[in-house]
N, C-alpha and C positions, 0 to 999 in steps of 0.2 A: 504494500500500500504506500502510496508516496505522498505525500503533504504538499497543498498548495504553495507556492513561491509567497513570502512574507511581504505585503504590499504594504510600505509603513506612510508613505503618501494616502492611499487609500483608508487607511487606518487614522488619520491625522485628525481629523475633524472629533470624532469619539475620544480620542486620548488629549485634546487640545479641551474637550467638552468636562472631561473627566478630572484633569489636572487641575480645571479653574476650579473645580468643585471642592476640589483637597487641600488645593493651595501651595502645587509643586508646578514646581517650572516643566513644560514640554519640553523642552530642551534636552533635560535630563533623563527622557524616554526613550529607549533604543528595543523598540518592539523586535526587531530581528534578534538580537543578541539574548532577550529573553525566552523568546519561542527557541531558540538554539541549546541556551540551557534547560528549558526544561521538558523538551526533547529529549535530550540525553539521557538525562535522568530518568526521564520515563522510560525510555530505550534500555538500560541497565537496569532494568527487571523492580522498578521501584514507580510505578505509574503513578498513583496515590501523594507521591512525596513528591510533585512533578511541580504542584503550584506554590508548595510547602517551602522547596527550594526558592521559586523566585521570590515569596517575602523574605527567606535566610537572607540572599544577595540584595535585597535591596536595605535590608538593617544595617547589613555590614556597609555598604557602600552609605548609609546615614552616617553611620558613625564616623565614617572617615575612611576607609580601606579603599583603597583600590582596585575600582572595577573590574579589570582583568585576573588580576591576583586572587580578589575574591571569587569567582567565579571557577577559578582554574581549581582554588581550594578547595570549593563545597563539589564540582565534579570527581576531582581527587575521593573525597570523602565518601560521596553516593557509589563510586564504583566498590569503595572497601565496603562500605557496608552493605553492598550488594552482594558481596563474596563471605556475608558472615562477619566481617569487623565490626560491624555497629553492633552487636548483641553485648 
């Protein structure tokens, strides 16, 4: 099954509608990058933990961490505790 292409233009209006509501800047929304991680995550046998993951990366990236970094860490993580490490 293959997943539509992430259209974050087409998406722009909604997460521009959303962001006023919350009070975070669009700017700071990279709709690809999140469908990417939590893909992944799903994909390494952890579906359920899919959307769980992108609030983890978006606290971390509140807090200050760096978005790549973060991101590469909580994939890091979901693969281990895919294989048994999270127990």
């Amino acid at each position: 099954m293959t997943r539509p292409p992430v259209d974050q233009a087409l998406w722009q209006p909604w997460i521009d509608h959303v962001c006023a509501a919350v009070g975070v800047d669009p700017a700071l929304v990279d709709a690809r990058a999140i469908h990417d991680l939590t893909g992944e995550v799903a994909r390494v046998g952890e579906r359920p933990m899919a959307p769980v993951s992108a609030h983890l990366w978006g606290v971390a990236v509140g807090a200050g961490a760096d978005a790549d970094a973060a991101g590469a860490a909580l994939l890091d993580a979901a693969r281990d505790a895919a294989r048994g490490g999270g127990s």
